[in-house]
Structures are given as C-alpha cells and as structure tokens.
N, C-alpha and C positions, 0 to 999 in steps of 0.2 A: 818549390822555389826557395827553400829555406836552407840554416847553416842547423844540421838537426843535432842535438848534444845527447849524447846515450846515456852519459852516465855524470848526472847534474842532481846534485845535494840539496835538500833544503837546509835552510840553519835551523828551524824547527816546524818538528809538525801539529803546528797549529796557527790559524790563518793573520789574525792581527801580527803579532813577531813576526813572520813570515815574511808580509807585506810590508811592513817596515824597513825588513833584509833589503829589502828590492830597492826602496825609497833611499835609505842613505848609504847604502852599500857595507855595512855592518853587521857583526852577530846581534843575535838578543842581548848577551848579557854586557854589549857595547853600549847600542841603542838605548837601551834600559826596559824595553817592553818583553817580558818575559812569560808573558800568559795570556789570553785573551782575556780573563776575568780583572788583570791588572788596569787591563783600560776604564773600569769601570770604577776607580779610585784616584787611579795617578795619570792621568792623561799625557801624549806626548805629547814635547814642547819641542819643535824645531828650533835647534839652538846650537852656538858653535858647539862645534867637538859632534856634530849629531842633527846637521843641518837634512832638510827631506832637498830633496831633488826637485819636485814641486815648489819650493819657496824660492830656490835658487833659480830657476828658469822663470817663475812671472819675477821675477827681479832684475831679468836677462831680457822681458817684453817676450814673454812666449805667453800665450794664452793656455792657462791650465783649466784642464774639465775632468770629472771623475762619475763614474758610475757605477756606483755599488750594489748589489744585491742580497746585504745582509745585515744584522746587526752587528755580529764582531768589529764590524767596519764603520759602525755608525759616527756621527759628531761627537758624541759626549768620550771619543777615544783620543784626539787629540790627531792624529792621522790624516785629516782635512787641511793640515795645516798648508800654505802654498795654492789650494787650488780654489780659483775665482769662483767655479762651479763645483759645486761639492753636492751629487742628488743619491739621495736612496726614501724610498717611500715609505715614511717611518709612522707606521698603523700601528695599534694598540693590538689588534688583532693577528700579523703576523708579523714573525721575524726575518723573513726570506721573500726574495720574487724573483720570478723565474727569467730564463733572460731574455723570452719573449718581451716581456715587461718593462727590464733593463734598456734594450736594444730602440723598443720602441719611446723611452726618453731622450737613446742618444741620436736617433735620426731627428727625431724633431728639435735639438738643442743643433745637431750639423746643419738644418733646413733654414736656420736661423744664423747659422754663424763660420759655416765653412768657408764663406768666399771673404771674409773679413781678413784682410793684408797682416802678416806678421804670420810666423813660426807657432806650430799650436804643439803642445804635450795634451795626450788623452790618456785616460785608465778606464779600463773596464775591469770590472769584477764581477765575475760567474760564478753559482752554487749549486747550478744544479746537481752535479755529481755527489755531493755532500749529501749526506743520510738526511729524508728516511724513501730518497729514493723513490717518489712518487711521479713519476710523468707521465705526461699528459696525452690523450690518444691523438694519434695512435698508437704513439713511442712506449704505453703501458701494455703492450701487445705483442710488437716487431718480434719479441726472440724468445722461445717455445725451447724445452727442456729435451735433450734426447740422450743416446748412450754417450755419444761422443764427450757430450760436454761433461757428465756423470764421471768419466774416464780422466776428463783433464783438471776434475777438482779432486781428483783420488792422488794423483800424481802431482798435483799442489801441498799434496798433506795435507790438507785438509778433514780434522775429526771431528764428525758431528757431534761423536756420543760426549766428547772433551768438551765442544762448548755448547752442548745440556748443562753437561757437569758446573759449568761454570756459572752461565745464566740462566738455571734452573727457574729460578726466579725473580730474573729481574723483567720487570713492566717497562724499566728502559729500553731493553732488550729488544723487546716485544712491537714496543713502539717507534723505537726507530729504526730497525736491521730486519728479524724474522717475524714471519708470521707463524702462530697456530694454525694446523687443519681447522676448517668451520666445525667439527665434529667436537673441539677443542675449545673455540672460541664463541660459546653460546653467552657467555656472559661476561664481557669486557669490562664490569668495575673487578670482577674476581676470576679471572681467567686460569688462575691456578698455575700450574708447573707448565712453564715453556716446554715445546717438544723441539727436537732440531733432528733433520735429516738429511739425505743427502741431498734429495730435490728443495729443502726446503733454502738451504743453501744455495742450490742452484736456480733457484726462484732470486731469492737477495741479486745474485748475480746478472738475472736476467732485467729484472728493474734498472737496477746499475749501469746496465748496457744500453738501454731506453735511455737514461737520461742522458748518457751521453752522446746518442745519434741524435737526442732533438738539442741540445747545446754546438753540436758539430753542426747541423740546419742555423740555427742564430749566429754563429760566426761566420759561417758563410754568408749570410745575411749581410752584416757586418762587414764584411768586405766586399762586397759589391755595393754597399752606399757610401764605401770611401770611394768606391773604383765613379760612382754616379758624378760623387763631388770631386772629382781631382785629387786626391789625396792620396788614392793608396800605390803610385808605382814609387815615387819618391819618398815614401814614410821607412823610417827603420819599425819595424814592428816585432816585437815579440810576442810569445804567446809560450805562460810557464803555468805550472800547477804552486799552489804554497806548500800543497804536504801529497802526501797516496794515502791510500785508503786500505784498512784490512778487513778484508772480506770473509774472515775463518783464516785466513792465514796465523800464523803462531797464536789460533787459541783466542784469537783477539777480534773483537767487531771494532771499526772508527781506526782512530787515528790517536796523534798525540806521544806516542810510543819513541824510540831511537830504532825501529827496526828497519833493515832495507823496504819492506813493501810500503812503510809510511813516511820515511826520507826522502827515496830516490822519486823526480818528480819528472814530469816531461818538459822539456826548453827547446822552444824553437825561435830563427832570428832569421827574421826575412829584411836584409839591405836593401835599400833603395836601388831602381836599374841603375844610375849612376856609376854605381861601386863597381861594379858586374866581378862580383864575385861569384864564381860556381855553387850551386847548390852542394853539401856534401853533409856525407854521419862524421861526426869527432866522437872517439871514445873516448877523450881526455876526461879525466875526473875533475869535476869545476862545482862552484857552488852558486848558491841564489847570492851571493855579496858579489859575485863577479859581473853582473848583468849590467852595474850601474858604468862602471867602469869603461865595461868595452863599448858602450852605447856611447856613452861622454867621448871615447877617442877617435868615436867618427865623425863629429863636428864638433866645427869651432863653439866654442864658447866662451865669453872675455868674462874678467872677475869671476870663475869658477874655481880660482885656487884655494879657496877653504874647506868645499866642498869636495872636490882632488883631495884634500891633503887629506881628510879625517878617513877614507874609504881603505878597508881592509881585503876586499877583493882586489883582482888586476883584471887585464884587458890581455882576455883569452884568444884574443888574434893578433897579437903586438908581433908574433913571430919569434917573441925571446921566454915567453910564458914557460916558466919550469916547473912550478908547486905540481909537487907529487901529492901533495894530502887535501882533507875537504872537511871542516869540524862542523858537529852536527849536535842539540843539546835537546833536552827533554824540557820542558815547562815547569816554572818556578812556582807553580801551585802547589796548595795538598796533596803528599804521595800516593797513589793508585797503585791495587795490581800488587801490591805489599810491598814495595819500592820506599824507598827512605831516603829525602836529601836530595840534592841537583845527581845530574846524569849529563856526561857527554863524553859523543862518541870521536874519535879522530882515524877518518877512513883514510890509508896509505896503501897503492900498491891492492896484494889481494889481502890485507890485514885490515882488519878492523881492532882495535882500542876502547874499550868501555872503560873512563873513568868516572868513578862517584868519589867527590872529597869529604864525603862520612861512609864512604864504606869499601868494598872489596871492588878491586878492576880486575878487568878482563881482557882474554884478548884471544879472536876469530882470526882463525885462516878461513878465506870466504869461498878460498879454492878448490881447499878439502871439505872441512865438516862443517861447514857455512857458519850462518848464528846458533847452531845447537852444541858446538861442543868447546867449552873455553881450553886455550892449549898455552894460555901462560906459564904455566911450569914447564911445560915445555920447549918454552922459546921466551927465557925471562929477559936475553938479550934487547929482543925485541923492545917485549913491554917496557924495559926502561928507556929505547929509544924515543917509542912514542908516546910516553907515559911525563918527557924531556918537553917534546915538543908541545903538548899539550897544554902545559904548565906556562910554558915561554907563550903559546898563543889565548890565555886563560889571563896571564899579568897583561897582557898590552892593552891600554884605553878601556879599561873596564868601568862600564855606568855606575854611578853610585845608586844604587836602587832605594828611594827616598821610601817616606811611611805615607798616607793618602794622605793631599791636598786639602783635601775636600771632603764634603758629604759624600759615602760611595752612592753611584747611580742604582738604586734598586730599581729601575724599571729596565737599563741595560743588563743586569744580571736574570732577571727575572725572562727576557730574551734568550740569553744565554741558554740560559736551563730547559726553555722550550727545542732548542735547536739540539739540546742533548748534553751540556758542557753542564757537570751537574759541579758538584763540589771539587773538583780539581779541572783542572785547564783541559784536557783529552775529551772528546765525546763520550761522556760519561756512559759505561753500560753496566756499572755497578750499584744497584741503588745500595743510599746513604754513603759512598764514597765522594 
C-alpha cells in the first residue's frame, strides 16, 4: 500500500541524532544532537532555528503522543519536547522493552483517546532489532541454520576468522552479538577467547531474523488497532529504520559506522486513500531529513513557516525534486575502530565521498569496487567536486555544539552502556573503547 524508497540515507547511525533527523528535518551537526551519549549532558531544546515538529503541531492543536521503547530516547534527552504524552517504562532494571510491551501502552492510551475531535501526530519507537537480539518464543526458534544460508553469508563477505581476530576478547562482543559453543562458555565471569564461525554467525543472524518477524507481528498489531479505531485509512504513515545494522559485514558487529549496511535504512509512506496515490519502488536517493518535509506538504498547516523555513530536506514528491546527493555523518563521540575526528560521507550518483576535517578523504565508486577500494587519485576531479559540495552543505545552519548544561545523567549513561554504547556513541564491541 505504500510509496516504498530503495535507497533512503540516515543522517546518522545512531538512534537519538537519527530521530531527531526525522523531528526537525535536519542533520546532526544542524540539530546539535550528535551522539546518543550527548543527550545525557546537553539535552535538546526545541528552539528557533531547531524547532521539533512535535512542538509545532500541539501548537497547531494536534494531540501529540509518543512511545518509546528505549533509553536513548528517554526524558533526560530533551527529545520529549512537543509531546503531551511522552511514555517509555523507565526501570532501574532494564533499558529496552519489547514492542509487545510498547504496542500494549499505545492501545490502551488509543482506548482512551482515539475518538477525541482534533488532528492527532503519534510516534512509535521500536528496538527489537537492535542487539543483543533476544526474542521471544517462538520468534527464538522460527529460523534454523542450513547450506543455503552458509552460502549467502560467504557471498556477503562475511570473515569469521577477521572478527575472532578482532573481538578475540571482547565480553561486549560476547554479550551482545555472538555466542561461544556451551563447550566454550562453562564459565561466563572468565569465558576466555571468543570463538566466531560461520554458524556462529549465522546463529547472530538467525536471532536477528526472530526479532524481526515478531516486531513485523506488533505492527501488524498496530495497524489493525488504528484500522479498530478509525484512524488508519486516512492517517499518512510512515514506517523508517534510524540506522542498519552490521551483522560481520566489513568486520564490524552494531552500527554507528558511515558504511552502506549501517546508513542505508528501510522508508516506507503509506497516504491516506484520499491522495490515491499508486503504491510504487522510487530509487531516488533521499535522506531521513526529507521525511519531515514531504509529510508537511500534504497537509495544511497555518503558522508552520518557521518550521518550513529552518528544514534542510525537501519534499520528494513535489515533482521538481532534483538533489542528486544524500549526507551522511559518523558520531561526535570518542573515536572507535582507530578513527580520529568527525567523518562524513556525501553519497552522489554511484560515488561515495569520505570526508574527515582532521584527516585524509576518500572517495568510492560504489559501482565498481564499492567501500573497499579508495579511487581518489583516480578521479581527483571528482573528489573536489564533492569534497566542494560538502563543505557548502557542512557551512549552512550548523548547531553551535555547546559544553554540558548540567550535571551529566549517570544513570542515562550507565543505560547506555547496558544496551552496548560503551565509551563512544556506536554499539560499543571494543571493550575500553
């Protein structure tokens, strides 16, 4: 039923920035939220130049509700801002719930408030797909190991013996992505050297795929208690990821990275029957700042021009939509991965653009030798093309990234860490990085 987007950018991969993207239709280093560890110091403030779309709609008399199912997302980030109903079930005990859990807040807040007159804005936020990947039966069962799958993580690249090599030792590792054989794991305080194989890999992936059929069962959910209450033939709805996830892709467990498998996210827009717009695939390369945009340009909304003005996406169905490029940044945290300094990519075309402004750039043909082989001596044309544009879209409305407000929240960070985000903003799988 939907307008499906193949190839939809995040501005970064990691979920607070992310979400923020969505909210005021801006990069991170616009917004000013550059990490998810930053919400736990400098909270965001809706504010001109950086208004959320939540504050501007109940200002508009739209009833705003949100439902989250994480810490990244929690109150002490500033993210709340705009919405009358702000729920995530904040236990001492865990940092995540699942969206059974989520789903069954947001029916009983709909049981309560669907049929009330006026215009409503909803958010959900899901996590089950987010590491460490445990769901719940039967969904920890559904998908069993064979050659084929063996075959199609060989043909991902996918090297085990490389990330042994890598997380040899980390308990992060351990704890949130692979598992040791029991032969392996007699003693969980000292479990010793990670093993990685190709089932064990393909295990990670089989969990991954559990959580996502039972998240795919609570949307569906989801949409049939809108379809209960009236709500969902005329609702615009979307449905986007904040970042992807690397599963042993380039060496890497989690997210947080600038690489295609943790940028490029799934975006789907289902229009109201109204519109009767054709379901269709767009290959257009588009970003998560463009979402705010095109949604705003299908209904009215009066005094929305500050909001309008400050947004750096467009409205990818206007029919005049031309941007060839989609910028995409790494996390202003401590550098990982031996990475030094901010990172960001500028995708054009089948070119990709790695710049760092403390260090050396790059630049991918994504057509030939994808992310493994930098061809800017090759084509320096290029990179100063993009290396031009990058610059120009880097100076425009850039946040002043202030020093903490406040006391930082240690019991927000100390969440963090539980969910994997150890010393730098990525899902940490380095211990002591």
């Amino acid at each position: 039923e939907s307008l499906v987007f193949e190839r939809a950018l995040a501005s970064m991969a990691s979920t607070l920035p992310s979400h923020l993207t969505l909210l005021t239709g801006l990069y991170p280093h616009q917004h000013g939220m550059t990490s998810n560890r930053r919400g736990a110091s400098v909270p965001f403030v809706s504010e001109l130049g950086r208004l959320s779309a939540a504050t501007v709609l109940a200002q508009c008399g739209y009833r705003t509700a949100a439902f989250v199912s994480a810490s990244p997302l929690s109150l002490t980030t500033g993210i709340q801002a705009g919405f009358e109903t702000y729920s995530f079930r904040e236990r001492s005990t865990a940092s995540r719930q699942r969206a059974g859990e989520t789903n069954a807040l947001v029916f009983e807040w709909l049981e309560r408030h669907a049929a009330e007159p006026g215009p409503l804005f909803l958010w959900l936020h899901y996590f089950d797909t987010h590491e460490p990947n445990d769901p719940p039966p039967p969904y920890d069962t559904r998908y069993t190991t064979d050659e084929r799958q063996r075959q199609w993580i060989r043909a991902r690249g996918i090297d085990p013996a490389a990330l042994e090599q890598r997380y040899s030792h980390s308990s992060s590792a351990r704890r949130h992505f692979l598992r040791n054989p029991p032969e392996l794991a007699r003693d969980e305080e000292k479990p010793g050297k990670l093993r990685v194989t190709l089932d064990s890999v393909a295990e990670l992936m089989n969990r991954y795929d559990g959580s996502l059929s039972y998240l795919d069962e609570n949307l569906g959910a989801l949409f049939d208690a809108l379809r209960r209450h009236g709500l969902y033939h005329e609702a615009l709805i979307v449905v986007v990821g904040d970042h992807g996830q690397s599963l042993g892709e380039n060496t890497w467990l989690g997210h947080g990275t600038i690489t295609n498998v943790n940028t490029f996210v799934p975006l789907l827009l289902r229009l109201p029957d109204s519109l009767a717009l054709a379901p269709q695939r767009i290959a257009t390369l588009v970003s998560l700042t463009d979402v705010l945009p095109t949604l705003l340009a299908r209904f009215e909304l009066p005094n929305s021009e500050l909001l309008r003005g400050q947004i750096e996406g467009e409205d990818v169905l206007s029919g005049t939509f031309a941007r060839d490029f989609a910028l995409t940044e790494r996390t202003a945290d401590a550098p990982k991965d031996g990475e030094s300094g901010r990172q960001f990519a500028l995708l054009s075309g089948s070119w990709k653009y790695i710049h760092r402004p403390e260090g050396k750039d790059e630049l991918y043909d994504l057509g030939a030798g994808g992310e493994f082989v930098d061809v800017l001596a090759q084509h320096p044309e290029v990179g100063a093309r993009l290396r031009a544009e990058t610059l120009t879209l880097l100076a425009r409305r850039p946040a002043l990234l202030e020093e903490a407000r406040g006391a930082v929240d240690a019991q927000l960070l100390e969440s963090l860490e539980d969910l994997g985000y150890g010393g730098a903003d990525e899902a940490s799988t380095d211990d002591g990085e």
